[in-house]
C-alpha positions as CSV (number, residue, x, y, z in Angstrom):
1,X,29.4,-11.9,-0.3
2,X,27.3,-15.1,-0.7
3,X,24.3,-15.7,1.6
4,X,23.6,-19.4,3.0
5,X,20.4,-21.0,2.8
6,X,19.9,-22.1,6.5
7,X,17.1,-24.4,6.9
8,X,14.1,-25.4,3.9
9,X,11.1,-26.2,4.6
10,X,8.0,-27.6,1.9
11,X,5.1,-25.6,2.9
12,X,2.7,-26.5,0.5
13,X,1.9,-28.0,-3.6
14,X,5.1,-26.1,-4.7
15,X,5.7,-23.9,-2.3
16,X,8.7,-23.5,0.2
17,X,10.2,-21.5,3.2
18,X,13.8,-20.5,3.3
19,X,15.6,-19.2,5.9
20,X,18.7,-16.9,4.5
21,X,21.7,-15.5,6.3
22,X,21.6,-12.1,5.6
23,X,22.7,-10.5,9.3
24,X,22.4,-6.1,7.7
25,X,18.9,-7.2,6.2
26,X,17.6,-9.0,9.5
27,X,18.4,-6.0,11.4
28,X,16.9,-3.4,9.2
29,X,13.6,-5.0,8.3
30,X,10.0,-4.0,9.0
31,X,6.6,-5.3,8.0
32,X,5.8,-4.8,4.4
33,X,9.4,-4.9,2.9
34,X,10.9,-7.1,0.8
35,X,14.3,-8.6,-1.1
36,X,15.5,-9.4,-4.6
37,X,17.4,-12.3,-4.6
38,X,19.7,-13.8,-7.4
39,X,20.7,-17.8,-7.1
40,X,23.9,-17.1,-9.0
41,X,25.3,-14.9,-11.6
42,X,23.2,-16.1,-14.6
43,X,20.0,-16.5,-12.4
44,X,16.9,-14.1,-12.4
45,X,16.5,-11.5,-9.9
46,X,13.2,-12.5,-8.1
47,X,11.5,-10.3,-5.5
48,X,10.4,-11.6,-2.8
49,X,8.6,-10.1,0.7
50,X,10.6,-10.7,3.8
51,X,7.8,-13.4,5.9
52,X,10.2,-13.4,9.5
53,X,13.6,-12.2,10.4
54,X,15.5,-13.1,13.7
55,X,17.5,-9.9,14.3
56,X,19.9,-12.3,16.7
57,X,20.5,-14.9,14.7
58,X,21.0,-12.9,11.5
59,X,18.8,-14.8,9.2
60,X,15.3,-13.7,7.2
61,X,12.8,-16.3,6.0
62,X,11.9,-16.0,2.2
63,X,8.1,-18.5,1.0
64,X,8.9,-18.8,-2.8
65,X,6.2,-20.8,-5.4
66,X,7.8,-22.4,-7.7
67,X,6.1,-20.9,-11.7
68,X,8.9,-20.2,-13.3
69,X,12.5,-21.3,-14.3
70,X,13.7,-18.5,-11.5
71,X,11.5,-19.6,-8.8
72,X,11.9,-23.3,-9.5
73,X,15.4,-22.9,-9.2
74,X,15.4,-21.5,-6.2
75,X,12.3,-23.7,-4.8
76,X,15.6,-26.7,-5.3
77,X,18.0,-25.3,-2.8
78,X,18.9,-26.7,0.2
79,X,20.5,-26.1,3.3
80,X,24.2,-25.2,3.4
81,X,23.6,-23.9,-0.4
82,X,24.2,-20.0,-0.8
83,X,22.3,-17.7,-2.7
84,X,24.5,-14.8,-4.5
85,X,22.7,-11.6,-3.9
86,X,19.9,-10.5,-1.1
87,X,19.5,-7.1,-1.9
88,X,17.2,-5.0,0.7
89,X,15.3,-4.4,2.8
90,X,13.5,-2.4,-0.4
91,X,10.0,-0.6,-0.3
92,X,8.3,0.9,2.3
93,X,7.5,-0.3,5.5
94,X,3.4,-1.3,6.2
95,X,1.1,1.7,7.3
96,X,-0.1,-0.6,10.5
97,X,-3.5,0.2,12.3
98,X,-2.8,1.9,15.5
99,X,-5.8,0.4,17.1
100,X,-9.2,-1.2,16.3
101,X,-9.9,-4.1,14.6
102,X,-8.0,-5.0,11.1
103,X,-8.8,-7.9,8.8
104,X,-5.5,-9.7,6.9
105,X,-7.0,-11.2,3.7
106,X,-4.4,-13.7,2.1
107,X,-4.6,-15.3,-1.6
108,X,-2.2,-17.9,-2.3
109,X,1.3,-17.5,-1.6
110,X,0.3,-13.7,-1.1
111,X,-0.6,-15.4,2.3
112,X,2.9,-15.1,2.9
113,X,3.0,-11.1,2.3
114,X,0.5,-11.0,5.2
115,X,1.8,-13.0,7.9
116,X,4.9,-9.6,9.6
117,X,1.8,-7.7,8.6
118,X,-0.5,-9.4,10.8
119,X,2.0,-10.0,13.6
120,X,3.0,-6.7,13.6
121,X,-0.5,-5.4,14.4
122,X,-1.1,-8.6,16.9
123,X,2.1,-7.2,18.7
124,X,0.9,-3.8,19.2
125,X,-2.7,-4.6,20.2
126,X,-4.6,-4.6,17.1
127,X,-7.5,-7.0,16.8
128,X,-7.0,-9.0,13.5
129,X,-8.9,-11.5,11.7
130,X,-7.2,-13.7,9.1
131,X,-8.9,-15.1,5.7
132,X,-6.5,-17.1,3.8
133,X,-7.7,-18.8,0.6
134,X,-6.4,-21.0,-1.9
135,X,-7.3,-23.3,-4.2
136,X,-7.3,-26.6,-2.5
137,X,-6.4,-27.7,1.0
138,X,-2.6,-28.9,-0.4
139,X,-1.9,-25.4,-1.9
140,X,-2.8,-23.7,1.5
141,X,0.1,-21.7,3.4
142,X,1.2,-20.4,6.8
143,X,-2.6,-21.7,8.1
144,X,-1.6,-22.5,11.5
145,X,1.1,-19.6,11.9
146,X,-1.7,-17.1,11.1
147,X,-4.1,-18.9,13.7
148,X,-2.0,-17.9,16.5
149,X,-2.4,-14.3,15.9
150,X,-6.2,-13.7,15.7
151,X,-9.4,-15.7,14.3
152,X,-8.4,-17.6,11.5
153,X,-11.3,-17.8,8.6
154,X,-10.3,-20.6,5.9
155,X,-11.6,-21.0,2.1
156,X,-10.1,-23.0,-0.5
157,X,-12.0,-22.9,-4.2
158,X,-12.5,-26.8,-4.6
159,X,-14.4,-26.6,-0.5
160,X,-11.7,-29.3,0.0
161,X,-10.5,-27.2,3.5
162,X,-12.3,-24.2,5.2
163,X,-15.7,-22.8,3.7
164,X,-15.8,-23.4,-0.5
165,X,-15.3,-20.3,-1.9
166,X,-13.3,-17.4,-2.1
167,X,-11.8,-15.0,0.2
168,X,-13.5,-11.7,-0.8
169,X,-17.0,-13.2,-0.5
170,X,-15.7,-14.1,3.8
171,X,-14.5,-10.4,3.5
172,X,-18.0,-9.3,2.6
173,X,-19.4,-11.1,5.9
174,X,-16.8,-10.1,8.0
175,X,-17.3,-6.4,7.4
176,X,-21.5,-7.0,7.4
177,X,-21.2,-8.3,10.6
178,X,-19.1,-6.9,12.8
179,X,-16.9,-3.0,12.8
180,X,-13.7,-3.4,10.7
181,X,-11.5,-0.7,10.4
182,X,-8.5,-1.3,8.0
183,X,-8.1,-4.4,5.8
184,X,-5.0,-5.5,4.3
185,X,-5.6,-7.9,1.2
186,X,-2.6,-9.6,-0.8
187,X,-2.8,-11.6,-3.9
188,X,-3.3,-12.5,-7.4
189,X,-4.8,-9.6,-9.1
190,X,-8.4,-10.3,-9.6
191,X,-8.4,-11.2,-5.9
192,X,-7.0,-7.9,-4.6
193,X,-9.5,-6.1,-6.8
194,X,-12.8,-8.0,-5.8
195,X,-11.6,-7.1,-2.1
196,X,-10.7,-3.5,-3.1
197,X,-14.6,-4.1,-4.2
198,X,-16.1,-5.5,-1.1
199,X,-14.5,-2.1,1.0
200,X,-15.1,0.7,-1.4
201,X,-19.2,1.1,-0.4
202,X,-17.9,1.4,3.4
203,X,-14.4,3.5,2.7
204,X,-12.9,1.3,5.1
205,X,-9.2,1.4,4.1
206,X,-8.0,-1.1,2.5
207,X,-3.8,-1.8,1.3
208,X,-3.0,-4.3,-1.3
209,X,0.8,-5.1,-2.3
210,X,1.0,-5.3,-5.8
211,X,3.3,-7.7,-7.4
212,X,4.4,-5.7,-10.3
213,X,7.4,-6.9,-12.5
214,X,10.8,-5.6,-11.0
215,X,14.1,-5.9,-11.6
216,X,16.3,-3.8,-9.9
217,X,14.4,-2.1,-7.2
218,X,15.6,1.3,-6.8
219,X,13.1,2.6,-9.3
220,X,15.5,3.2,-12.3
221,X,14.3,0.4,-14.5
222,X,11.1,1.1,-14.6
223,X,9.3,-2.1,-15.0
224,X,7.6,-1.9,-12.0
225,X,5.3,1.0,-13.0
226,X,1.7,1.1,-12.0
227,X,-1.0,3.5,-11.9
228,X,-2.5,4.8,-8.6
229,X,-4.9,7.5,-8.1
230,X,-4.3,8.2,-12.3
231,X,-0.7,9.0,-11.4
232,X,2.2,6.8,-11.9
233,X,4.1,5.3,-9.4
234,X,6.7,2.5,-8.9
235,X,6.3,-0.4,-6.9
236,X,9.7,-0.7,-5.8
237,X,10.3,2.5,-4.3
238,X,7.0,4.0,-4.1
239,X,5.4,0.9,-2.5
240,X,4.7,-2.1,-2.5
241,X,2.1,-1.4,-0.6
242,X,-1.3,1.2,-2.2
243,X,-4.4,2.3,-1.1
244,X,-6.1,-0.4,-3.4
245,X,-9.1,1.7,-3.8
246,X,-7.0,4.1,-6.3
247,X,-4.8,1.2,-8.1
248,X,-5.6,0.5,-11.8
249,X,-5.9,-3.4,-11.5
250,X,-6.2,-3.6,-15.3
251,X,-3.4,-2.0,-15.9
252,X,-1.1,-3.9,-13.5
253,X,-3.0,-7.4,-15.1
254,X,-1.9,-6.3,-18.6
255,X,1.7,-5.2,-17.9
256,X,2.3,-8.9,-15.7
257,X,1.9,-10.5,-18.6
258,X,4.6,-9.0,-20.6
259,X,7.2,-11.7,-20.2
260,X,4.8,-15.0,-19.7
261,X,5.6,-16.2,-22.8
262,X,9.5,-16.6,-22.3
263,X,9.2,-17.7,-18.7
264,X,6.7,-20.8,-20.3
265,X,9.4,-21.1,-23.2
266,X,12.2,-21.1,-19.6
267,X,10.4,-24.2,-18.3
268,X,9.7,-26.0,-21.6
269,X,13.8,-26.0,-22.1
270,X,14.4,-27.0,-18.7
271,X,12.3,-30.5,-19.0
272,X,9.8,-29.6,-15.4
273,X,7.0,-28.2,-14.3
274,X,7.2,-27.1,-10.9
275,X,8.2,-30.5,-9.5
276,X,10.5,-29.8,-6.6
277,X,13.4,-32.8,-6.1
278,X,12.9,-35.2,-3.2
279,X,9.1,-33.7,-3.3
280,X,5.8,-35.9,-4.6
281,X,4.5,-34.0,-7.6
C-alpha cells in the first residue's frame, strides 16, 4: 500500500508541510504521537510527529526540514506523489494538563511537535501560552497557527522577528510573572535542557520530546535509547515524550551524533544542500 502526498506546502527556510493519505493512521492518532515514513524502498526511514490529522478525510499532515539526504528527499515531493510506508501512530500519547494554565515552548521545527499538543489542551479548556523561537524570522514555523490558540510570545536569535533572544530566557519571564502549571518544551537539545533549567527551581512539570535516533519504532533496534531518571528507556516505545527534569541531555547529544558524518557524506554525493526545487535558496 502506497500513501499519496495530498497537498505541499513551503512553510519556512527549508521546511515543508505535507498532508499524507493514511485513512487507519488519521483515525487512530492522538497528540504526542508520531510516524516513520519511507519515500521508497531504498529511502531512509525518518520519524516524524503527526502536526494535524482530518479523521474524515483520511489524511495526516507531516512539517519535515530538509538536513539530510532523507529529509531533502522527501522536502521534493509533490502532490499526487506517494510515499511507500507510514507506519504508526507510534509512542505514547501527550500527558495533557487537565486544567490550569500550560506554556507550549517551541524551538525550530520542534515548533511543529507542539502545535496537536497545544490544541489539544486549547480544546479542553487549558490556558496556554505559546513561545516559538528560531533563528531568524524566515526559519520561523506554524506562527500564526499557534496564535489562534492562546498568547503567542515570539523570539528569533538574529531579533529579526519577535523579542532577540531565545526561548528559555521568555520561559523564565513567563513563569516569574504569572502561575504556570505544566510546560511542554520541544527542540534541539541544548534548548530542551536550558528550559528543563528554567522549571526545575519551581518543580513545575515540564515534558520534552526527544528526538532520539530511530529506526524501526517498536523498540527492537535499539537506537533510540536514552537515559531517564538513570534508567534506560526507548523513545520509540517508552516515549517520545519524558519528564525532562530526569532526561540525561548529554547523553542523548552524544548518541545524535553517531551517524552525522555519513548523512554530510549523503549530501556531499547528492550535489545540494537543502535547496528545495521550485524554492529560492
Amino acid at each position: 500500500m502506497n500513501y499519496p502526498v495530498v497537498r505541499r506546502e513551503p512553510l519556512a527556510r527549508d521546511v515543508v508541510r505535507l498532508e499524507v493519505r493514511a485513512p487507519r493512521v488519521a483515525l487512530k492518532r492522538r497528540p504526542g504521537q508520531f510516524v516513520i515514513v519511507r519515500l521508497d524502498d531504498h529511502a531512509e526511514r525518518i520519524p516524524l510527529t503527526i502536526a494535524a490529522a482530518d479523521s474524515a478525510a483520511g489524511t495526516i499532515t507531516v512539517v519535515v526540514q530538509a538536513v539530510g539526504r532523507s529529509t531533502i528527499d522527501l522536502c521534493g515531493t509533490t502532490a499526487g506523489d506517494e510515499l511507500r510506508d507510514v507506519a504508526g501512530p507510534l509512542g505514547r500519547p501527550t500527558e495533557l494538563l487537565a486544567s490550569g494554565h500550560a506554556v507550549c515552548v517551541g524551538g525550530g521545527v520542534g515548533t511543529a511537535v507542539v502545535l496537536p499538543i497545544a490544541t489539544a489542551l486549547a480544546e479542553q479548556g487549558v490556558r496556554v501560552t505559546c513561545i516559538v523561537g528560531a533563528r531568524s524570522r524566515d526559519r520561523l514555523v506554524l506562527a500564526a497557527e499557534l496564535s489562534a490558540l492562546g498568547t503567542l510570545l515570539v523570539c528569533t536569535d538574529d531579533g529579526s522577528a519577535g523579542r532577540a533572544g531565545v526561548v528559555s530566557d521568555v520561559l523564565a519571564d513567563v513563569c516569574a510573572a504569572e502561575q504556570v502549571d505544566a510546560v511542554y518544551a520541544v527542540g534541539p537539545v541544548p534548548m530542551m535542557r536550558a528550559c528543563a533549567e528554567v522549571t526545575r527551581p519551581s518543580a513545575i512539570p515540564t515534558t520534552v520530546s526527544l528526538n532520539a535516533i530511530m529506526v524501526d519504532g517498536t523498540g527492537m533496534c535499539g537506537g533510540c535509547r536514552v537515559s531517564v531518571g538513570g534508567r534506560t528507556a526507548y523513545a520509540c516505545v517508552d516515549g517520545p515524550e519524558f519528564d525532562g527534569h530526569l532526561v540525561d541531555f548529554d547523553s542523548l547529544a552524544d548518541r545524535l551524533t553517531t551517524y552525522r558524518d555519513f548523512e554530510h557524506a549523503a549530501v556531499g554525493s547528492a550535489g545540494t544542500a537543502c535547496r528545495l526545487p521550485g524554492e529560492a535558496s
